[in-house]
C-alpha positions, -999 to +999 in steps of 0.1 A: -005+195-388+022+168-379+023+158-412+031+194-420+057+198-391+077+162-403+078+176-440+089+213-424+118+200-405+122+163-429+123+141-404+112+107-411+080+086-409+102+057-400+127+048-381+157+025-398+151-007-388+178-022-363+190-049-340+156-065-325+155-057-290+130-080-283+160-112-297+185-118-262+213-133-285+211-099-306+210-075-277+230-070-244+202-059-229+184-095-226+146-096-221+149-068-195+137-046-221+101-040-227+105-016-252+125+014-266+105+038-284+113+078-306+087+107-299+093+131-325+071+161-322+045+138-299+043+114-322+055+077-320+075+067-349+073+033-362+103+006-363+125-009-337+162-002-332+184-009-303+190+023-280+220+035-293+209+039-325+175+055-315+194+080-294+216+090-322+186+092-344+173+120-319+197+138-314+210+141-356+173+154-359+178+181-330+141+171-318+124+145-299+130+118-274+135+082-266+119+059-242+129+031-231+112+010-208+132-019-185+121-043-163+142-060-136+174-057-154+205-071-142+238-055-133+251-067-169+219-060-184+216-022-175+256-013-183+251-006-217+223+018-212+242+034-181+272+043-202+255+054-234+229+071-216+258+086-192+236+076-157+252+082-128+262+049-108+250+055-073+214+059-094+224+028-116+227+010-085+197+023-071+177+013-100+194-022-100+191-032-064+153-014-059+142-013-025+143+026-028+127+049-005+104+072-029+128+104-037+140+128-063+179+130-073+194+158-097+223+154-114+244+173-145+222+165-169+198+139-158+166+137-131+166+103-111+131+097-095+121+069-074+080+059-072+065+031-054+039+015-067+008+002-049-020-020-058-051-034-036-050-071-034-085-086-035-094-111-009-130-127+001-125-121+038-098-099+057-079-123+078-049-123+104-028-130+075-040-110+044-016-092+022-038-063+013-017-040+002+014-051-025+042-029-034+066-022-061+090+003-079+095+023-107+132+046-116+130+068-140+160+085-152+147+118-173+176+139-196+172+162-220+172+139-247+156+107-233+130+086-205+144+055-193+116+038-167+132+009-146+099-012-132+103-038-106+074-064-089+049-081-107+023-047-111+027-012-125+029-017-157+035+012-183+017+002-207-021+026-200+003+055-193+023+051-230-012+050-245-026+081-230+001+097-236+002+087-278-037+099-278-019+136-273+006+145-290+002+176-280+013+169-249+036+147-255+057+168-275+073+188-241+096+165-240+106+141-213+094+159-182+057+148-200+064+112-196+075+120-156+043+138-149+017+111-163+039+083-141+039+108-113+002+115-119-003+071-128+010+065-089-010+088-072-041+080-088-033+044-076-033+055-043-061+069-038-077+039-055-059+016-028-067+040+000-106+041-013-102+003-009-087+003+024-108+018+039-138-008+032-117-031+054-109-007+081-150+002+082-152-041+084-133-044+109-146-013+126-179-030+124-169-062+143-154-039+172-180-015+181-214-029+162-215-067+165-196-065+201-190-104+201-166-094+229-143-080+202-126-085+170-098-108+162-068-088+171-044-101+148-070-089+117-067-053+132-029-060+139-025-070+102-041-046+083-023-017+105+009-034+091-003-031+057-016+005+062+016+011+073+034-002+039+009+022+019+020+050+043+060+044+033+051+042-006+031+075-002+041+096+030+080+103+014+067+109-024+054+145-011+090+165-009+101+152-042+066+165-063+070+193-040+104+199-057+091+190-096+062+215-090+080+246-071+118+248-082+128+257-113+147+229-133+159+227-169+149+192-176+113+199-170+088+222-189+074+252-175+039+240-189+043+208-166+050+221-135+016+233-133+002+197-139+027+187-112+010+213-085-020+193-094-002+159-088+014+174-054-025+179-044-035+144-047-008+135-029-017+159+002-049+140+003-038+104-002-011+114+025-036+130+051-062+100+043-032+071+050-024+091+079-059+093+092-059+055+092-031+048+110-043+066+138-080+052+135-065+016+135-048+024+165-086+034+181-099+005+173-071-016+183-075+001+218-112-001+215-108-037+206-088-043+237-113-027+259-142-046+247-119-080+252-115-066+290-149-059+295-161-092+283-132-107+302-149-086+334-181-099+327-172-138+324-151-133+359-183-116+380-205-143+365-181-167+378-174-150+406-217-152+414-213-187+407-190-194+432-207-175+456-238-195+454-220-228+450-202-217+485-234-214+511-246-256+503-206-264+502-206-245+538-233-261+552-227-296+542-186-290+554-199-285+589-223-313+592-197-333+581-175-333+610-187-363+625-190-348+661-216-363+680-235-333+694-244-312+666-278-291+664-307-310+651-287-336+645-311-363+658-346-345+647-366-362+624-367-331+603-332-316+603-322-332+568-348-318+547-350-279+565-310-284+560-318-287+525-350-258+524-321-234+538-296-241+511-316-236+486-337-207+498-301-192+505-290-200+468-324-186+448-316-155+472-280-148+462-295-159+420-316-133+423-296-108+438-268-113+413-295-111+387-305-075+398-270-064+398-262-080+361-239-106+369-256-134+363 
């Protein structure tokens, strides 16, 4: 069938071969670009060529799209693509500086969507200074005509999502709003994965406050991973408005087709959202909880003490007056004062042990 549809409209099984974008001394775009790629019909052609060529390509057949896919490009690096591409320069310096709060920018011909990416960092044992959650970024810039995905941090690569994609065409073939619904769709899924994986550490540490109650859990391991629940919490809480906007509104640049799939996207996101928010305020419980238990056990210590003293007191009484040195003291010339001395202190100190005992402090 795509066979048939290449021959129908004669577009080519392969692109002209170009300018190697993978060279730096042949391209101004460095090694910032991972690849640049031409859909036509849903169907990756073959080839490389540098992105002005690819985009002229496109648009001489009246069909298709181009991807290309950028990571961590400079200032210099990105200029060329920003002026043949037409990209608006607050988004160019969005995409260039990062840092971006997850959002959703229209402008005259172009979509500019910010997604932070998430991924679970293993560790044997959740400690009061554990990254657990590690962010990053992705820009996409979406036109009529063409993708361009900016990536930033060391995870979230593209790669799965370009594959997936290629196994249907089908799909594929709506154009660019496609290509922003599977990265949409990619994020959220990661997530929930992150969140699933979060929450093993909050039902750890949740253990150590009200199961094991070793007088409380360290602090700073609950104090920690409410820090990091709080990073997953910015990279998801402020993606909701802007898949709100891709499902609901009506736009040009996407397809009607995907903005059902994006309704679907938007419900993931409820959940992830109302899970992340569910664990802020558990964390906070437990950190109270955790304080509490500290307290009581801090009680505890200071009645057993407190018994302590009270015992130690009655022989340190005694023993103060009868040494005074005065010279008429009761039973202080009997043959037998010493040791009944002695019989009442400790009578009087296995009484108080044993009343302490039958109260619990001791």
């Amino acid at each position: 069938m795509i066979h048939q549809l290449r021959k129908a409209v004669r577009l080519p099984q392969q692109l002209p071969r170009g300018v190697d974008l993978s060279h730096p001394a042949r391209s101004p775009l460095g090694t910032a670009v991972i690849n640049c790629v031409v859909y036509l019909e849903g169907v990756r052609q073959s080839g490389s060529c540098p992105p002005d060529d690819a985009i002229k390509h496109v648009r001489k057949a009246g069909s298709g799209f181009v991807w290309i896919g950028l990571h961590e490009p400079t200032e210099r690096e990105f200029a060329g693509i920003a002026e043949l591409f037409g990209l608006h320069p607050l988004a160019v310096e969005d995409a260039i500086d990062a840092h971006q709060r997850p959002k959703l920018e229209r402008y005259d011909t172009s979509l500019f969507t910010v997604f932070k990416t998430v991924r679970y960092v293993e560790h044997d044992q959740l400690t009061a200074t554990s990254e657990v959650v590690e962010t990053g970024e992705i820009m996409v810039f979406t036109g009529p005509d063409f993708v361009i995905t900016v990536r930033h941090g060391g995870h979230g690569s593209l790669g799965p999502i370009r594959e997936s994609l290629e196994a249907t065409p089908e799909h594929l073939a709506k154009g660019p709003s496609a290509v922003l619904h599977a990265i949409a769709d990619h994020v959220v899924d990661d997530y929930l994965t992150v969140a699933e994986a979060v929450q093993d550490d909050i039902d750890e540490v949740e253990a150590d406050v009200f199961v094991h109650r070793s007088g409380g859990a360290d602090a700073g391991r609950i104090y920690q991973l409410k820090r990091e629940v709080l990073e997953l919490k910015r990279a998801v809480a402020p993606l909701d408005r802007p898949v709100q906007t891709l499902a609901s509104q009506p736009m040009s640049l996407i397809d009607r087709d995907i903005k059902t799939y994006f309704r679907d996207v938007a419900d993931h996101l409820a959940r992830v959202t109302e899970q992340v928010t569910a664990f802020d305020e558990l964390l906070n419980s437990i950190l109270q909880a955790n304080l509490a238990q500290v307290s009581v056990a801090q009680n505890e210590d200071m009645r057993k003490i407190s018994a302590w003293v009270a015992i130690i007191a009655v022989p340190t009484m005694v023993c103060g007056v009868y040494g005074m040195n005065f010279d008429y003291m009761p039973e202080l010339r009997w043959t037998y004062g010493y040791p009944l001395v002695l019989g009442v202190i400790a009578v009087t100190c296995c009484a108080m042990h044993r009343a302490f005992r039958r109260k619990g402090w001791l």
